[in-house]
C-alpha positions as CSV (number, residue, x, y, z in Angstrom):
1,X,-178.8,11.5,130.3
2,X,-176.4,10.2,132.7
3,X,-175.3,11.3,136.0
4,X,-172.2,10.4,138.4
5,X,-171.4,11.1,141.5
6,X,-167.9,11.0,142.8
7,X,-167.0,10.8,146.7
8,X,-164.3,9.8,148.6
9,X,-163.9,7.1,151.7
10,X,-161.9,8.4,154.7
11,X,-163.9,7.1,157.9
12,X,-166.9,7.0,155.9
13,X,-167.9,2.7,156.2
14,X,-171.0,3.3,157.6
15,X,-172.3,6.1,155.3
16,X,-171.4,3.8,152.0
17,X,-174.4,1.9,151.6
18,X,-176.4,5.1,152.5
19,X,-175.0,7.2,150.2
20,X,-175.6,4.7,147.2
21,X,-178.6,4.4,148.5
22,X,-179.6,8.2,148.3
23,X,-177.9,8.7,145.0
24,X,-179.8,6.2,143.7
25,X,-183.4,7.8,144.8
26,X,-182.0,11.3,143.2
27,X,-181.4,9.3,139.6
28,X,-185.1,8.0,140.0
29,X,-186.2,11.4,140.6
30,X,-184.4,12.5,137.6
31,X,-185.5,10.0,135.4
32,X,-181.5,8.9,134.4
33,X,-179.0,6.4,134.6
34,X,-176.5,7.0,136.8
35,X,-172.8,6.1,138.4
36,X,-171.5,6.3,142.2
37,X,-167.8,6.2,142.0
38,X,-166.0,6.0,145.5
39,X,-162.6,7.0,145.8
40,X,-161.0,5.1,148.6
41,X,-158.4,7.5,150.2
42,X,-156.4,5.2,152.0
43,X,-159.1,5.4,155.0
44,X,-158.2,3.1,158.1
45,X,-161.5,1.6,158.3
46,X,-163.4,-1.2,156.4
47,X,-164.7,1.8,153.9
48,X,-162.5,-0.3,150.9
49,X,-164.2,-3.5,151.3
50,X,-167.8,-2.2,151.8
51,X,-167.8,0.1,148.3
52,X,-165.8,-2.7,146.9
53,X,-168.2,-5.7,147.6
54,X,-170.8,-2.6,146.6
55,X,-169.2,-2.8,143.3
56,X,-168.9,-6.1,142.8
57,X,-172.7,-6.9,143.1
58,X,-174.4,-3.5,141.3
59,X,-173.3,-2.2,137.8
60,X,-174.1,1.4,138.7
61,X,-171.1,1.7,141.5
62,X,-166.8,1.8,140.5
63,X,-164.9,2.0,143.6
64,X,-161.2,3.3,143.4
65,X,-158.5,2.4,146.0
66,X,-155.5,4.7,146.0
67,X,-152.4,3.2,146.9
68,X,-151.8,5.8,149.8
69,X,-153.3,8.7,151.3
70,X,-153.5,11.7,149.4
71,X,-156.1,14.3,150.8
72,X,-159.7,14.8,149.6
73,X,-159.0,17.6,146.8
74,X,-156.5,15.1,144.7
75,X,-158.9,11.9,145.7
76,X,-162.0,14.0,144.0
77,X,-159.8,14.8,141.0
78,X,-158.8,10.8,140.6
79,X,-163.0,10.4,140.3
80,X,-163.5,12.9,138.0
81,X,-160.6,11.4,135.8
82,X,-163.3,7.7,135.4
83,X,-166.8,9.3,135.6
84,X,-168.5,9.5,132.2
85,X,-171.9,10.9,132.7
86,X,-173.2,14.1,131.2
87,X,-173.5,15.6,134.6
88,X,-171.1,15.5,137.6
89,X,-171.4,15.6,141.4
90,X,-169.2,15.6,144.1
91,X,-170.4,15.8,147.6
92,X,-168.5,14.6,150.6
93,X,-168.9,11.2,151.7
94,X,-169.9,11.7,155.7
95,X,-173.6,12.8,154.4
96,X,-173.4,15.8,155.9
97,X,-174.1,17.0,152.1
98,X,-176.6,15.0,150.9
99,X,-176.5,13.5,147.6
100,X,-179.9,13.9,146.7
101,X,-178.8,17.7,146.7
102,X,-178.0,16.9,143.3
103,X,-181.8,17.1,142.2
104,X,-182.0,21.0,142.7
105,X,-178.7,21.8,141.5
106,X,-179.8,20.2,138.3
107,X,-182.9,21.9,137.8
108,X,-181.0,25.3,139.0
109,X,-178.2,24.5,136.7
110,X,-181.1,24.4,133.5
111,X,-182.9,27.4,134.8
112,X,-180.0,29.4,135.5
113,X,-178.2,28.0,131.8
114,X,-174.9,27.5,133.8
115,X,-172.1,24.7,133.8
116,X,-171.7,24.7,137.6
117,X,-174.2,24.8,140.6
118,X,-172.2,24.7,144.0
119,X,-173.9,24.2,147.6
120,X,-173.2,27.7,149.6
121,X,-173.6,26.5,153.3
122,X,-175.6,28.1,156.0
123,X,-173.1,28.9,158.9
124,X,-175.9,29.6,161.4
125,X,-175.3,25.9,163.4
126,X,-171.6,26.0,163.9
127,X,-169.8,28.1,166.6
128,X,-169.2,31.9,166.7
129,X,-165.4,31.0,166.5
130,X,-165.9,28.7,163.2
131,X,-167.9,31.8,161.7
132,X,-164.7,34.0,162.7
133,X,-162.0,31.5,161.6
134,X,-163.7,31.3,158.8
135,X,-165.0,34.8,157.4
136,X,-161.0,35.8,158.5
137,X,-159.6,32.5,156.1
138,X,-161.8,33.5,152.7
139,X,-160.9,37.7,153.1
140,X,-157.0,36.7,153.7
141,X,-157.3,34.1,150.8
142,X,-159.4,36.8,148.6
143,X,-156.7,40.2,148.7
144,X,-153.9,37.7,148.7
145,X,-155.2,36.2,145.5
146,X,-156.1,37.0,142.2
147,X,-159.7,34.9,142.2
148,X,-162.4,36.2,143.9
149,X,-163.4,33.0,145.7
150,X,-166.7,32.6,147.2
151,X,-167.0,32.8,150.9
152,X,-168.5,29.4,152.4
153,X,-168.5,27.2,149.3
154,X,-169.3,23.6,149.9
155,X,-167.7,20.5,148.5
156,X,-171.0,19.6,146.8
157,X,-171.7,20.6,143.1
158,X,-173.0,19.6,140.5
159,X,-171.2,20.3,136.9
160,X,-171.2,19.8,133.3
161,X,-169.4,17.2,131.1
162,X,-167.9,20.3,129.2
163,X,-166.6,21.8,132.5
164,X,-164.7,18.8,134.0
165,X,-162.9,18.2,130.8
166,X,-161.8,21.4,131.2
167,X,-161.0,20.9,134.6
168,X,-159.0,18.0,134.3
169,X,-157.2,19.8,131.6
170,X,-155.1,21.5,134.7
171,X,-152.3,19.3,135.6
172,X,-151.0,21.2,139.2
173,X,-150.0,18.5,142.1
174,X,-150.7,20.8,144.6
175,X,-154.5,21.2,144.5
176,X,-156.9,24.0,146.4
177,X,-159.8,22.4,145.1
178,X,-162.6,25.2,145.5
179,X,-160.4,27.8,144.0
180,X,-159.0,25.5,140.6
181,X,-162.5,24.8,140.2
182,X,-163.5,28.5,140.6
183,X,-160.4,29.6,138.6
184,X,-161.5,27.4,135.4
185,X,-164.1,29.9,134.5
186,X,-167.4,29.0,132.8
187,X,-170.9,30.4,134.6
188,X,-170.7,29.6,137.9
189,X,-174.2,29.6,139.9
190,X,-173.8,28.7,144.5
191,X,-177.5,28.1,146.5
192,X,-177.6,28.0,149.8
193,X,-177.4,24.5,151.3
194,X,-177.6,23.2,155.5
195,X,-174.9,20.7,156.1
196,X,-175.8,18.0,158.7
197,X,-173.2,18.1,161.1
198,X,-171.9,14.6,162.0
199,X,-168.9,14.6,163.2
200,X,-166.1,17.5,164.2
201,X,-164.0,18.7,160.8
202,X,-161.2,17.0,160.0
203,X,-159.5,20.7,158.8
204,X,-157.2,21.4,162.1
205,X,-155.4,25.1,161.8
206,X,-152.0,23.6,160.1
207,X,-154.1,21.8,157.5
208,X,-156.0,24.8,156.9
209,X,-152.8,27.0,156.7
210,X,-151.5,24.5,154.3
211,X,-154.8,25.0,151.9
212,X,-154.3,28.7,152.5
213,X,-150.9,28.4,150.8
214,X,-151.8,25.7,148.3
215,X,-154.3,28.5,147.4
216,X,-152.3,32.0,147.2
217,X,-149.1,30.5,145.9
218,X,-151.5,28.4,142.9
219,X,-153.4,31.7,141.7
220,X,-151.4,34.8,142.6
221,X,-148.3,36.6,142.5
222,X,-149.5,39.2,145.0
223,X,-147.3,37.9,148.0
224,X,-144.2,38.5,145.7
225,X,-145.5,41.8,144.9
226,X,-145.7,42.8,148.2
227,X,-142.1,42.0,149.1
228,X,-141.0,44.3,146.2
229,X,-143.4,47.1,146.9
230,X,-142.0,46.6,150.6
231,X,-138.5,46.3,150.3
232,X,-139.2,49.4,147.6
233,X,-140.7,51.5,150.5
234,X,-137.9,50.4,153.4
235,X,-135.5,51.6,151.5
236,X,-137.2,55.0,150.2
237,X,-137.3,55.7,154.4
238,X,-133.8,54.5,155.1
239,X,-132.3,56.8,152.5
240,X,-134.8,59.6,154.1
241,X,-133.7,58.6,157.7
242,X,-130.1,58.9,156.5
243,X,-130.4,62.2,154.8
244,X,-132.1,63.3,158.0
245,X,-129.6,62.1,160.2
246,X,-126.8,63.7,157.8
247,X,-128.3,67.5,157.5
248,X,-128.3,67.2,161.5
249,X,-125.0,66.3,162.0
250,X,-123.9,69.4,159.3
251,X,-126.1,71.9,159.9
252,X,-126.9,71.1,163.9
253,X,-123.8,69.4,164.9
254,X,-126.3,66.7,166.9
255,X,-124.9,63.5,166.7
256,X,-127.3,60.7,167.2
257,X,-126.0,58.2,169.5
258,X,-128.0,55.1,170.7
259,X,-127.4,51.3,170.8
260,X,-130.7,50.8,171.4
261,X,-132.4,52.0,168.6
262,X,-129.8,50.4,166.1
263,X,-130.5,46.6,167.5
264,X,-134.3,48.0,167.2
265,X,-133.8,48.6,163.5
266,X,-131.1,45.6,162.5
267,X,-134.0,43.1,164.2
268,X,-136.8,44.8,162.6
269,X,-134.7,44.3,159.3
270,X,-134.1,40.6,160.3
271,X,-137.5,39.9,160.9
272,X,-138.5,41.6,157.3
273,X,-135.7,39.9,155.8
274,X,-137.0,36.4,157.5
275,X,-140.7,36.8,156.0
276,X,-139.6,37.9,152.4
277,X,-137.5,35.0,152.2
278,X,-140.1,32.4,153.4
279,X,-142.6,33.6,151.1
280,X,-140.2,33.4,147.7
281,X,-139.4,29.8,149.4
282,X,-142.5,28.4,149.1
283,X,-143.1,29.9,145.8
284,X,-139.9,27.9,145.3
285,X,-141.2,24.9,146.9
286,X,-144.3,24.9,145.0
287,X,-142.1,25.0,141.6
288,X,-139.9,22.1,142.9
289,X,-142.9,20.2,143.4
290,X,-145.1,20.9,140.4
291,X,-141.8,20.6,138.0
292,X,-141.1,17.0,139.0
293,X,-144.4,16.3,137.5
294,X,-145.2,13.5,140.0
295,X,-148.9,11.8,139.4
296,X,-151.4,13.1,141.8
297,X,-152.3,10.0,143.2
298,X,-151.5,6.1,142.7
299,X,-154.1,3.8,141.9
300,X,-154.1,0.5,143.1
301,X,-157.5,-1.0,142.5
302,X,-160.5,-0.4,140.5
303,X,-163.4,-2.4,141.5
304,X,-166.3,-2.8,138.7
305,X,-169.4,-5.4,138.3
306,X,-168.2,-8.2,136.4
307,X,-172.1,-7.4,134.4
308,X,-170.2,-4.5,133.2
309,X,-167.5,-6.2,131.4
């Protein structure tokens, strides 16, 4: 049996050795070879040339440097494309998920006879807002889309060979990493983990909005629904608000003047008119994106032990 564990570099230099380090005790525990495969994702630090020179002197370690920064969820799917062993992590690579994690998913993963075993992570630490902000994030993202997601999923997993074939068998540029992953199917199995907090999360509210709408507009129609059931139901109460206004001025002779009340309805109209429209554009935007069928990422570099060769 082998096992590989992909991560990715951003600010991470001093947690390189460590994490090899730790990944290595959880292969010894399981009694298989393994691979660490660092994905370098264009971080400003010295990450490159520590899990390069890493490479360079052990066998076990492949470290990837992408020509650019392209965000975590593409840089994870760039490892997955070069690991080979029977079994696949990915954890984050601040060590606030812990790699030797990967002992328990395995043995949940062979009691449990599933292809995935995903950390869920124990809120109890972080800030009431966080809990807020995020509970509010996971329902929005769950009745806008057509996956039930699980709320409070970590980025550490481990997963069958089977299952990430599969999963690099979807080709989409714009990647919501927990939900493709949750969208390819197989049995799917989370236990609670406790991240270590190190450092403050690098997901600020526009990033986060943009992995809200990476996620609706990847998995679900429902937004464009919406629009059509809306505009459907607008119209059903003009045509009622202009019968009513009609049987008034025949039967009643009441005229309804009112300047006020028309500039209230043309903005409210506007403002409808305004949302409908952005939605279909990102839909559009997504489309214009995906069709150009741009790589996800560019390598530059793979590092490997010349003993490998």
């Amino acid at each position: 049996m082998k096992l590989s564990v992909v991560t990715t570099i951003f600010h991470t230099a001093d947690c390189v050795e460590e994490f090899h380090r730790l990944t290595e005790e959880a292969a010894r525990l399981l009694h298989c070879d393994f691979e660490v495969i660092f994905v370098n994702d264009g971080s400003p630090d010295n990450g490159w040339e520590v899990a390069s020179a890493l490479a360079r002197r052990d066998p076990r370690v492949v470290s990837i440097d992408l020509a650019r920064n392209v965000g975590q969820h593409r840089a994870l799917l760039v490892g997955l494309e070069v690991a080979t062993g029977d079994y696949v992590g990915i954890f984050d690579g601040d060590l606030e998920e812990d790699p030797r994690w990967v002992v328990q998913f395995y043995h949940s993963l062979r009691e449990r006879d599933c292809d995935v075993v995903y950390g869920i992570q124990k809120l109890s630490h972080r800030s009431l807002m966080y809990r807020v902000g995020r509970r509010i994030f996971y329902r929005l993202v769950n009745l806008l889309s057509s996956i039930a997601l699980p709320e409070n999923v970590a980025t550490a997993r481990l997963m069958t060979r089977r299952y990430v074939n599969a999963v690099l068998g979807y080709e989409e540029r714009e990647v919501f990493l927990a939900g493709l992953l949750y969208a390819v199917g197989f049995k799917q199995v989370g236990v609670p983990v406790t991240k270590v907090r190190q450092s403050p999360s690098s997901y600020g509210l526009l990033r986060l909005l943009r992995l809200f709408m990476n996620n609706v507009t990847s998995f679900s129609i429902r937004p464009l629904l919406g629009i059509f059931l809306g505009g459907v139901v607008l119209a059903a109460i003009a045509v009622l608000f202009i019968l009513l206004l009609v049987m008034q001025w025949l039967l009643l002779g009441i005229g309804v003047p009112g300047w006020a009340s028309i500039m209230a309805v043309a903005l409210f109209s506007l403002a409808v008119t305004v949302l409908s429209n952005g939605v279909i554009a990102i839909y559009i935007a997504t489309i214009f994106l995906e069709v150009k069928q741009r790589p996800r990422a560019i390598v530059s570099e793979i590092v490997r032990s010349q003993q490998d060769t």
